[in-house]
PLY file of the C-alpha trace (Angstrom):
ply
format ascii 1.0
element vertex 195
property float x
property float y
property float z
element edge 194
property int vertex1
property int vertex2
end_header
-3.89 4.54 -80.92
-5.28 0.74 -81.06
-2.58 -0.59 -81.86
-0.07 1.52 -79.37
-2.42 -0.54 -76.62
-2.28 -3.72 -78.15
1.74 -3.25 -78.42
1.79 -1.65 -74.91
-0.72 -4.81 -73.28
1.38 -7.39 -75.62
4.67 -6.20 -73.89
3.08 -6.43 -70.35
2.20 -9.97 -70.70
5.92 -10.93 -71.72
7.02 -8.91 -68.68
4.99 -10.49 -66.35
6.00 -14.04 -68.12
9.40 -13.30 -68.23
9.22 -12.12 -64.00
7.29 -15.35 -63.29
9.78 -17.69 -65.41
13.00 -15.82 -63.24
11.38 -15.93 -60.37
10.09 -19.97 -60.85
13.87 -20.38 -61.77
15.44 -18.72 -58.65
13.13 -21.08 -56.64
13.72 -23.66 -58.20
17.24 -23.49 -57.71
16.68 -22.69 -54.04
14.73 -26.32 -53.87
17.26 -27.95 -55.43
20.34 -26.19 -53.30
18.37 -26.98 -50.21
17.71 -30.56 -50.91
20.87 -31.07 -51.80
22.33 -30.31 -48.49
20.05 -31.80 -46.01
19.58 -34.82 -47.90
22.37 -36.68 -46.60
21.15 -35.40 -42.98
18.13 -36.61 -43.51
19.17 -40.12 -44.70
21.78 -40.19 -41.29
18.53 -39.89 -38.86
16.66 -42.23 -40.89
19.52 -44.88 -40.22
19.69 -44.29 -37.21
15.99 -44.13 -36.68
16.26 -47.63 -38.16
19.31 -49.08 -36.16
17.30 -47.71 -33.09
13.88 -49.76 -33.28
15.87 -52.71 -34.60
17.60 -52.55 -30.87
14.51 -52.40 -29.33
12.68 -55.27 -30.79
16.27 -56.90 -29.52
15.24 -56.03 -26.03
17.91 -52.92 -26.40
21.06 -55.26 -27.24
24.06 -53.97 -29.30
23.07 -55.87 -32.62
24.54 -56.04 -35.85
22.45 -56.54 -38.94
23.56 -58.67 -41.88
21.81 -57.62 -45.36
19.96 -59.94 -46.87
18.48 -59.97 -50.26
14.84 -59.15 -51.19
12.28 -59.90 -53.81
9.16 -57.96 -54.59
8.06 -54.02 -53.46
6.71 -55.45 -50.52
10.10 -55.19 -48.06
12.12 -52.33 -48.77
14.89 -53.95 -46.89
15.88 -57.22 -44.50
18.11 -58.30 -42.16
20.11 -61.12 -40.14
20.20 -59.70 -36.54
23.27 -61.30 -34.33
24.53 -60.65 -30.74
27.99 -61.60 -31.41
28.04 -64.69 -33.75
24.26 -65.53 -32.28
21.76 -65.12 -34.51
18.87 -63.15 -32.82
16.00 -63.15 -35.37
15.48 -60.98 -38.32
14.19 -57.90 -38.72
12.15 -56.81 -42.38
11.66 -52.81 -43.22
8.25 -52.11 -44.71
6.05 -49.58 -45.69
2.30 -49.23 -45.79
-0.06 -46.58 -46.89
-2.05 -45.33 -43.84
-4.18 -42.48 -44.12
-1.95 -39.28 -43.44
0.57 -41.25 -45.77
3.24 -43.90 -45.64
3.76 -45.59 -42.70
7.55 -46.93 -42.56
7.88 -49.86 -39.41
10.41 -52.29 -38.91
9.26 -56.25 -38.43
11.17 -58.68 -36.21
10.76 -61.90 -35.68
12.92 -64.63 -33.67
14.87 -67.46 -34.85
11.96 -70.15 -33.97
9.54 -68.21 -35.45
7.99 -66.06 -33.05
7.13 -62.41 -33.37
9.43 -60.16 -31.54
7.30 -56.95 -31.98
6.81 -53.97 -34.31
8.24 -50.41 -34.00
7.18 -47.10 -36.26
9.98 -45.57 -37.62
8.35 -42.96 -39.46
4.46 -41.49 -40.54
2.48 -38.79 -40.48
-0.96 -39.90 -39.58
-3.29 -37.75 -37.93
-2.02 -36.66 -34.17
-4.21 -38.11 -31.44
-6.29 -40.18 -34.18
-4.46 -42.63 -36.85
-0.52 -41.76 -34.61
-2.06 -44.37 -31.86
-0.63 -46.86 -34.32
2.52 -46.16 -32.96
2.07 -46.16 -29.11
3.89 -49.42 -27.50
0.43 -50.65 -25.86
-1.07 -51.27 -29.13
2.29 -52.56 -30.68
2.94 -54.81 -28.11
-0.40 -56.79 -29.59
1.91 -58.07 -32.19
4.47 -59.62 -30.24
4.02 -63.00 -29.42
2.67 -63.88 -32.34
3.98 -67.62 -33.92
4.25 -67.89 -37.57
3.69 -71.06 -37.46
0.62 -73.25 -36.31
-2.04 -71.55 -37.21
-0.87 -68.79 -39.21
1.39 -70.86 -40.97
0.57 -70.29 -44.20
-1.97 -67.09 -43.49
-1.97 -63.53 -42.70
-3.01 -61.99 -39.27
-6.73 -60.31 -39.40
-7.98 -57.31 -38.04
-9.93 -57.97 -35.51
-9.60 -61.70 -34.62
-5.63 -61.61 -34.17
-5.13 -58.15 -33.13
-7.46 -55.29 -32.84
-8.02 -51.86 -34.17
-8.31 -48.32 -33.03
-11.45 -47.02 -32.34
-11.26 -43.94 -34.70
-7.68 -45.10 -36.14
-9.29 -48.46 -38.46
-7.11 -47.18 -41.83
-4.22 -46.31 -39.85
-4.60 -49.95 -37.83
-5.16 -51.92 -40.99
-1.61 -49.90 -42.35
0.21 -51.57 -39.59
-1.01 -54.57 -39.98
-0.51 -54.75 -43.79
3.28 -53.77 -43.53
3.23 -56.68 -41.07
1.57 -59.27 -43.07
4.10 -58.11 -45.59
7.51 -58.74 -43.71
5.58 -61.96 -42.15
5.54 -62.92 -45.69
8.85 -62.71 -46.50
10.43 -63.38 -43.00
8.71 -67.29 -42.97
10.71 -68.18 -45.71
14.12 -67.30 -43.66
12.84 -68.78 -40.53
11.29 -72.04 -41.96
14.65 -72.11 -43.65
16.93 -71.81 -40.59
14.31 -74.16 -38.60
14.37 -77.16 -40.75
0 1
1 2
2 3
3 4
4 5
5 6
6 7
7 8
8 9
9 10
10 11
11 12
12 13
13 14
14 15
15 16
16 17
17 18
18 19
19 20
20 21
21 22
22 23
23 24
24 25
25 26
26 27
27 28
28 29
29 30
30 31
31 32
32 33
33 34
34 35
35 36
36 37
37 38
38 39
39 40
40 41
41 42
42 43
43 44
44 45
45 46
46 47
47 48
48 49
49 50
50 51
51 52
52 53
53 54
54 55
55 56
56 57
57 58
58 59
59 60
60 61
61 62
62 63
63 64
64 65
65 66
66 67
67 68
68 69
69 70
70 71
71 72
72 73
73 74
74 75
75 76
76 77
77 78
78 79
79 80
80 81
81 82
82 83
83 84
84 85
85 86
86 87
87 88
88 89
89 90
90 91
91 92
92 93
93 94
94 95
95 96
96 97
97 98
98 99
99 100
100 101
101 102
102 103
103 104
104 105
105 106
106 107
107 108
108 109
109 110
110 111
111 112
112 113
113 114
114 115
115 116
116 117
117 118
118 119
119 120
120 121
121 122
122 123
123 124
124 125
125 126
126 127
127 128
128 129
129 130
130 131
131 132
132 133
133 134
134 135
135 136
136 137
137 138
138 139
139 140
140 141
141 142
142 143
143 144
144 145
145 146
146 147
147 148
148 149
149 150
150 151
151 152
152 153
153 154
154 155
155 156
156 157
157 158
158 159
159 160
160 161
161 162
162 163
163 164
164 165
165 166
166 167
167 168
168 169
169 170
170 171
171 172
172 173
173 174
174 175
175 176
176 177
177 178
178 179
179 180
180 181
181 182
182 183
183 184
184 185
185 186
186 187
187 188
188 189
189 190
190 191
191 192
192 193
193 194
């Protein structure tokens, strides 16, 4: 009789791990199916959520963007922005870690060095709290900005070159990372061009 319930309670457990390995495979392959078609979706609106705050640091213009090379994980990727054959400024796409996660912005700056402005693409920081970041009043502290002069050779600081959200201060210091970042690398192409 023992060992009829040792057989019996032996056999349940490789039913129950043989249900939970066909059903971990069915959803798995229901992840995978599903990613598979919306990825390309998703990548579409991200484009175009990109192509979209690149015109409106532009002021709204039709712009093209020219590629150009990076170095380091700090830009994920750069650009020559022209009207025409007229180069516009260049724009940098970075990403910071704010506190609901990534936040994803794009950088301009103009030809002669100033700061055009900052636009959120994408994050998912806490709604009413850290998502302030992204309203134009505070974003429009950044513009205006020279990269030369005094912050020639430094980053911008919280607090003394643009301020932070009361109740937003990891979110704020997210922005202003990813733009220290592109600042970084966008000085080199418009000290370049300058000289």
């Amino acid at each position: 009789m023992a060992d009829n319930q040792k057989q019996g309670g032996a056999l349940a457990i490789v039913r129950i791990t043989l249900s939970l390995l066909v059903i971990c495979a069915i959803v798995s392959a229901v992840v995978t199916a599903v990613h598979g078609l919306t990825y390309e979706t998703y990548q579409l609106r991200l484009l175009e959520q990109k192509q979209a705050a690149i015109s409106a640091l532009f002021d709204g213009a039709a712009v093209s963007c020219e590629a150009l090379p990076t170095e380091g994980d700090e830009v994920k990727e750069l650009y020559r922005v022209c009207v025409g054959e007229t180069v516009v400024g260049y724009c940098a796409n970075v990403s910071s870690a704010g506190f609901g996660g990534d936040i994803d912005m794009m950088v301009a700056v103009s030809p002669d060095g100033v700061l055009r402005g900052v636009q959120i693409v994408s994050m998912s920081e806490t709604p009413g709290l850290g998502s302030r970041v992204s309203r134009a009043e505070y974003l429009a502290g950044y513009a205006g900005m020279t990269l030369f002069g005094s912050h020639a050779q430094e980053d911008l600081v919280l607090g003394e070159d643009i301020d932070a959200i009361s109740g937003a201060t990891i979110s704020s210091r997210a922005v202003l990372s990813g733009v220290n970042a592109a600042l970084r690398v966008l000085r080199q192409y418009v000290t370049v061009e300058v000289e």
